[in-house]
TIVO-2410 file (N, C-alpha, C; in nm, 3 decimals):
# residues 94
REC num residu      c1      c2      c3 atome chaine
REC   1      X  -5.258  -3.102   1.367     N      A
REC   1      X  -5.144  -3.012   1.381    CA      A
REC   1      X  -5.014  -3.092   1.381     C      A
REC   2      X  -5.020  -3.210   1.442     N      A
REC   2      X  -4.896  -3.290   1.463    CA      A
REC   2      X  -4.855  -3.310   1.343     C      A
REC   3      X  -4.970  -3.343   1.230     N      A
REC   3      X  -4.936  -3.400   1.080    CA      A
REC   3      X  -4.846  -3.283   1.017     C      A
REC   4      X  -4.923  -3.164   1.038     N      A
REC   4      X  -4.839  -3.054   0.997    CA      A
REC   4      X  -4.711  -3.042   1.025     C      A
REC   5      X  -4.647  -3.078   1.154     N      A
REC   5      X  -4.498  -3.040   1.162    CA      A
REC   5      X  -4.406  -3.151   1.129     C      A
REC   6      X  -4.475  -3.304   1.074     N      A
REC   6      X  -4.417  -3.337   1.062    CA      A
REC   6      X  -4.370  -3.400   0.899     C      A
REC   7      X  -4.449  -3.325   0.854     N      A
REC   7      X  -4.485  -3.304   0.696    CA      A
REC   7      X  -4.331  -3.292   0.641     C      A
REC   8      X  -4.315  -3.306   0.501     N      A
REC   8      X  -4.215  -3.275   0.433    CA      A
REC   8      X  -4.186  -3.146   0.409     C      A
REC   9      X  -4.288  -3.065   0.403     N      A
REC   9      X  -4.276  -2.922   0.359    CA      A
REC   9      X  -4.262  -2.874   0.502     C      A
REC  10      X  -4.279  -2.900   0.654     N      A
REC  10      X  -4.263  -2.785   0.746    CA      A
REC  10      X  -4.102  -2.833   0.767     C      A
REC  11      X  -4.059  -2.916   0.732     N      A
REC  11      X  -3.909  -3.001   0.784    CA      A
REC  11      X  -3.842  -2.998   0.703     C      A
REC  12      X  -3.845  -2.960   0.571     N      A
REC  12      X  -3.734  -2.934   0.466    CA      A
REC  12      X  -3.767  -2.800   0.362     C      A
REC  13      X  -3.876  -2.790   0.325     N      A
REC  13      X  -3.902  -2.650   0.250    CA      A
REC  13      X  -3.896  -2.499   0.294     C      A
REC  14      X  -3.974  -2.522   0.443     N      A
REC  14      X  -4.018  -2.404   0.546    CA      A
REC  14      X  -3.883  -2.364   0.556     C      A
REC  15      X  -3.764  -2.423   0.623     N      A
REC  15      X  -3.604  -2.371   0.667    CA      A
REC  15      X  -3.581  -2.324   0.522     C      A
REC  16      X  -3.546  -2.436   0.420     N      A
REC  16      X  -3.471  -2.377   0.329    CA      A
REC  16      X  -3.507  -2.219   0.290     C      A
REC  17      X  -3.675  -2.194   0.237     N      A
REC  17      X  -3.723  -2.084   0.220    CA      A
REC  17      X  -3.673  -1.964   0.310     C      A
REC  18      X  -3.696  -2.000   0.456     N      A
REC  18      X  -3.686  -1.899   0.542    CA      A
REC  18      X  -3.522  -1.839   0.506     C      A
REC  19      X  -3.424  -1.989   0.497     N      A
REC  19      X  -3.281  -1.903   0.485    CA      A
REC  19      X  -3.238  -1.885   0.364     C      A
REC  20      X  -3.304  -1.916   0.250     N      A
REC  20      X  -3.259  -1.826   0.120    CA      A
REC  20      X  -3.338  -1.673   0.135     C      A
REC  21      X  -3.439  -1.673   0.187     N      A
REC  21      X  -3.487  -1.549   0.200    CA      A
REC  21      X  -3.428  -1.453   0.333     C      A
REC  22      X  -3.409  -1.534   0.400     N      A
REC  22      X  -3.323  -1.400   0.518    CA      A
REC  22      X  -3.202  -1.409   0.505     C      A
REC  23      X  -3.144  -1.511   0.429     N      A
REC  23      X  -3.006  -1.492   0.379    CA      A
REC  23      X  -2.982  -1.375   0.265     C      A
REC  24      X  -3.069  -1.335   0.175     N      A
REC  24      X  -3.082  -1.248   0.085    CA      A
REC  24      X  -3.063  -1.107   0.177     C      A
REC  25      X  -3.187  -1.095   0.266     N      A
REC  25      X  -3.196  -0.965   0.361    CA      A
REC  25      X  -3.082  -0.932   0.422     C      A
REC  26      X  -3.021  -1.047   0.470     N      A
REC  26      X  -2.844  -1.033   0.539    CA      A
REC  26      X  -2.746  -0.990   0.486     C      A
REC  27      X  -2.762  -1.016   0.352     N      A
REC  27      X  -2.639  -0.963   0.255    CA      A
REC  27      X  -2.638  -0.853   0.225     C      A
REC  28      X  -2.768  -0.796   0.201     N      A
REC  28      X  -2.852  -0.658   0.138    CA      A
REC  28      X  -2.757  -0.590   0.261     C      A
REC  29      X  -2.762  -0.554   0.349     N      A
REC  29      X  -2.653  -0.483   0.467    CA      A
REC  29      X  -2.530  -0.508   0.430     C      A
REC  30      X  -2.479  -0.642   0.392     N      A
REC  30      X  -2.330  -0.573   0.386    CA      A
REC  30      X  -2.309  -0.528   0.226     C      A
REC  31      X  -2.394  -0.580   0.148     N      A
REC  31      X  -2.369  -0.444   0.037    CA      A
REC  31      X  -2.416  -0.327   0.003     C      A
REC  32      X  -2.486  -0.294   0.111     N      A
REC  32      X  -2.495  -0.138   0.114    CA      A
REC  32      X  -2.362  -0.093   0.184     C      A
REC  33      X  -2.260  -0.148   0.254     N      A
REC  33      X  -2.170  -0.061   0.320    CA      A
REC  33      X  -2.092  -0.072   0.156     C      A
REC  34      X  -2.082  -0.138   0.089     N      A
REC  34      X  -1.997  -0.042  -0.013    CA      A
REC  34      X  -2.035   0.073  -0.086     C      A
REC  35      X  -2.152   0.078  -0.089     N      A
REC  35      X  -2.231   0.225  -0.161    CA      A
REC  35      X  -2.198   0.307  -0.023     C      A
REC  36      X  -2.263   0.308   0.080     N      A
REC  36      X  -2.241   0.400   0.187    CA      A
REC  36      X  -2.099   0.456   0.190     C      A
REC  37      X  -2.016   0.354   0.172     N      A
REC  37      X  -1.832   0.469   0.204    CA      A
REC  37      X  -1.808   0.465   0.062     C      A
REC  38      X  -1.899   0.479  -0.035     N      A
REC  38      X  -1.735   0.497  -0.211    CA      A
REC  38      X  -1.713   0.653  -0.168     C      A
REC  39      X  -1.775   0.740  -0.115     N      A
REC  39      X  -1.721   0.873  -0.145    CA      A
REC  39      X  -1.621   0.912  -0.042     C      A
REC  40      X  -1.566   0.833   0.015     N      A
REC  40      X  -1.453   0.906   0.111    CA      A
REC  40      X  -1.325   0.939   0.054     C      A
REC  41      X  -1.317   1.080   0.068     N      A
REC  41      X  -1.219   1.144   0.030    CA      A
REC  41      X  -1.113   1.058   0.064     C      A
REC  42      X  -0.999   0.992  -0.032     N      A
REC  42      X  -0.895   0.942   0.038    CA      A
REC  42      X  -0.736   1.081   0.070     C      A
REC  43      X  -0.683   1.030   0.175     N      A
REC  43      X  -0.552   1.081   0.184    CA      A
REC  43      X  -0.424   1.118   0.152     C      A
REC  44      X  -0.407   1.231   0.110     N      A
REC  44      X  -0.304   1.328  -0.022    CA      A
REC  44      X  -0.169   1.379   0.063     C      A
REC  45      X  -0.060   1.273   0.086     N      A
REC  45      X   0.027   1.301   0.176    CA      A
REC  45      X   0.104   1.433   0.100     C      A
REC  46      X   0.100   1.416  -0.042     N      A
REC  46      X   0.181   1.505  -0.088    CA      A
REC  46      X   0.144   1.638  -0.063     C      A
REC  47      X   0.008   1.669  -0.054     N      A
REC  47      X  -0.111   1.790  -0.026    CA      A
REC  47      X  -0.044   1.838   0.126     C      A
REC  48      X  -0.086   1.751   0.188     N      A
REC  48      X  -0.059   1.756   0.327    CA      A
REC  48      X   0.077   1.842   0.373     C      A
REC  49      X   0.199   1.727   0.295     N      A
REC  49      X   0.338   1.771   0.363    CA      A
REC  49      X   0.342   1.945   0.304     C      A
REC  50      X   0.302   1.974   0.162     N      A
REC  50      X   0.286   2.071   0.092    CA      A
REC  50      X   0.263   2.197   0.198     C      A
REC  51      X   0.121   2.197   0.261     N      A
REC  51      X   0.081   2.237   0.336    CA      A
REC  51      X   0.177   2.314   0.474     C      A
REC  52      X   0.228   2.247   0.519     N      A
REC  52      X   0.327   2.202   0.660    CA      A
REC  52      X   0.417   2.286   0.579     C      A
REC  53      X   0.468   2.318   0.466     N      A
REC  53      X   0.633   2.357   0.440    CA      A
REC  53      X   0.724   2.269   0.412     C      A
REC  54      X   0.711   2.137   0.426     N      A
REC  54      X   0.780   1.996   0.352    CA      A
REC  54      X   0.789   2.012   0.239     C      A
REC  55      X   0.909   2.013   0.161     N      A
REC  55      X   0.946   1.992   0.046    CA      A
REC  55      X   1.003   1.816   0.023     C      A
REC  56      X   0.925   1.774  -0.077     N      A
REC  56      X   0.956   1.627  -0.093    CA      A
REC  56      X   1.009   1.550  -0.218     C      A
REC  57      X   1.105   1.487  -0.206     N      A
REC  57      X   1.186   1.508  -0.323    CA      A
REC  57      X   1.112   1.405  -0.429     C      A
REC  58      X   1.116   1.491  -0.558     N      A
REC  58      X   1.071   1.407  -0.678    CA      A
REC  58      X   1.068   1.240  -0.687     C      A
REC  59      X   0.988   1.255  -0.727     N      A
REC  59      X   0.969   1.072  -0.751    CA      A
REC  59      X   1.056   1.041  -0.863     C      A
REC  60      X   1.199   0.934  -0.809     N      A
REC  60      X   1.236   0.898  -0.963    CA      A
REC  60      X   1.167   0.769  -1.048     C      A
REC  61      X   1.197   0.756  -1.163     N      A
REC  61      X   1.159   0.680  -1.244    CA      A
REC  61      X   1.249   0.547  -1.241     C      A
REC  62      X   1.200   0.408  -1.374     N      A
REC  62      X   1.338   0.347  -1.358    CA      A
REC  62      X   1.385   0.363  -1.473     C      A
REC  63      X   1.394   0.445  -1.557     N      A
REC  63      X   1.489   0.496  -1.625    CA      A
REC  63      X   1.637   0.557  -1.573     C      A
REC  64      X   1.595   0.624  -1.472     N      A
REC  64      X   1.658   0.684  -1.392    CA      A
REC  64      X   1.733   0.631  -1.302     C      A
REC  65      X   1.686   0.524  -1.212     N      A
REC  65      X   1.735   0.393  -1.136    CA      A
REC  65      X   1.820   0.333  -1.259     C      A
REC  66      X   1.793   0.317  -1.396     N      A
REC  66      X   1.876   0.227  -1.450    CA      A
REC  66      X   1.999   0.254  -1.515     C      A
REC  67      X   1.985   0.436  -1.547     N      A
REC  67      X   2.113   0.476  -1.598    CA      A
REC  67      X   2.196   0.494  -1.396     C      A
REC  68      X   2.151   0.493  -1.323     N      A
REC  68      X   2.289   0.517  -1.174    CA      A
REC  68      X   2.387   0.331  -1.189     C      A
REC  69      X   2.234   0.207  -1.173     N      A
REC  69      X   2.319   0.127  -1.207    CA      A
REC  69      X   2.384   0.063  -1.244     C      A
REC  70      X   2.338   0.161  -1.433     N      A
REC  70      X   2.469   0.121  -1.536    CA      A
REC  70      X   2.618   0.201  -1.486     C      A
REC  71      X   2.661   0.234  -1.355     N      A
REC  71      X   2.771   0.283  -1.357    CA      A
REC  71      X   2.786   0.239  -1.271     C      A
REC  72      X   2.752   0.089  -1.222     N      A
REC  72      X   2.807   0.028  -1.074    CA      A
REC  72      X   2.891  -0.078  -1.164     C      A
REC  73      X   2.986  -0.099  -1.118     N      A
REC  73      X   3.108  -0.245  -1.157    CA      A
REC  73      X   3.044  -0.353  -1.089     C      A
REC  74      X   2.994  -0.407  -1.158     N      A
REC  74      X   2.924  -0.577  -1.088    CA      A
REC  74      X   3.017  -0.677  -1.094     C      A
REC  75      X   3.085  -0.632  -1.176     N      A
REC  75      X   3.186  -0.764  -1.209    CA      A
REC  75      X   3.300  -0.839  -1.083     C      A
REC  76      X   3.379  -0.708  -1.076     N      A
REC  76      X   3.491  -0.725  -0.963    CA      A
REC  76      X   3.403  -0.618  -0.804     C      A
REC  77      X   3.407  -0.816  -0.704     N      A
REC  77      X   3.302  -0.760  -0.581    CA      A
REC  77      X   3.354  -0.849  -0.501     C      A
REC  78      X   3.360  -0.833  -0.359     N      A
REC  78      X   3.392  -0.975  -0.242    CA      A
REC  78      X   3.312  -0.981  -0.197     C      A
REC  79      X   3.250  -1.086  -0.115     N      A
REC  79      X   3.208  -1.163  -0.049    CA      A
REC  79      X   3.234  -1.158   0.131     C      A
REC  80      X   3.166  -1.069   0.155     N      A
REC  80      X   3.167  -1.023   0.310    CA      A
REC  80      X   3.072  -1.066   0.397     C      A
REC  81      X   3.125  -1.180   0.498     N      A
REC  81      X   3.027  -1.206   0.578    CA      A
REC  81      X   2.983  -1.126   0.722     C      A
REC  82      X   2.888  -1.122   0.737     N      A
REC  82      X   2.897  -1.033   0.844    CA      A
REC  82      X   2.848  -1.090   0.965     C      A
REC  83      X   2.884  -1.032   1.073     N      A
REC  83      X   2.769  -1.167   1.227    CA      A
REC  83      X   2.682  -1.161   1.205     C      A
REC  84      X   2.650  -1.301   1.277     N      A
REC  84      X   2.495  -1.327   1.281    CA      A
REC  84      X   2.479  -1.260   1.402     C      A
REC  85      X   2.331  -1.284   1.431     N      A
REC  85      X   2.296  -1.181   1.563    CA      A
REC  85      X   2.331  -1.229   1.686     C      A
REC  86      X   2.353  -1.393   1.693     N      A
REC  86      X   2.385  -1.442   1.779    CA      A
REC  86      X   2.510  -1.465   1.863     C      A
REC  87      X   2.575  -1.374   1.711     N      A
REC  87      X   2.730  -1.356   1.765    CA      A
REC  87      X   2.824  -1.253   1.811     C      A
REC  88      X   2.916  -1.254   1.876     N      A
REC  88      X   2.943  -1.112   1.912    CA      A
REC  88      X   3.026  -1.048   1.828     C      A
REC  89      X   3.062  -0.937   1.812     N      A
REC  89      X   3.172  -0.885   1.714    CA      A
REC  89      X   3.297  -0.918   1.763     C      A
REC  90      X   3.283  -0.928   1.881     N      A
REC  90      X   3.451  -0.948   1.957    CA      A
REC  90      X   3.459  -1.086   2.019     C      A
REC  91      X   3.351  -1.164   1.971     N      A
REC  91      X   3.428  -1.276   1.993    CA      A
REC  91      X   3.503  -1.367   1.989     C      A
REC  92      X   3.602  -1.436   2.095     N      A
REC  92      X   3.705  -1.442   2.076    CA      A
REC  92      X   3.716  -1.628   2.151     C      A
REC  93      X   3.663  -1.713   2.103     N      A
REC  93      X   3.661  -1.850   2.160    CA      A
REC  93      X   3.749  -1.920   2.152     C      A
REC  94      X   3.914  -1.881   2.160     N      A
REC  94      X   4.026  -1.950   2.144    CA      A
REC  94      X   4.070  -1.986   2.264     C      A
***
């Protein structure tokens, strides 16, 4: 019996086998949780607010975004710094 455990095959084959094979069985669980949840209904805020009496305003496009800021003047603009948080608006260190 002693010869047996100390054989090549109970000390390097026996583990490997055991954990490619219960490593297989281990996985088999976590890929069944992706078959188990594909059918969950996902969540339809638009349905929802619909529901409630929420009216929600159209989704724009960027077509739409791009003709508002072809009518912004980029050109002539200043440079406004504003406080940092660490500072006060009224401060006055003179």
């Amino acid at each position: 019996m002693r010869q047996f455990f100390q054989s090549k095959f109970f000390r390097h084959f026996l583990p490997f086998i055991t954990l490619v094979l219960g490593g297989s069985f281990f996985v088999q669980e976590f890929a069944q949780l992706k078959y188990k949840y594909r059918n969950i209904v996902s969540y339809d805020l638009r349905a929802e607010a619909k529901k409630q009496g929420i009216q929600m305003k159209k989704p724009t496009t960027l077509e739409e975004e791009y003709e508002k800021i072809k009518t912004l003047d980029i050109d002539n603009w200043e440079n406004v710094r504003i406080p940092r948080p660490w500072e006060e608006p009224n401060n006055t260190n003179s």
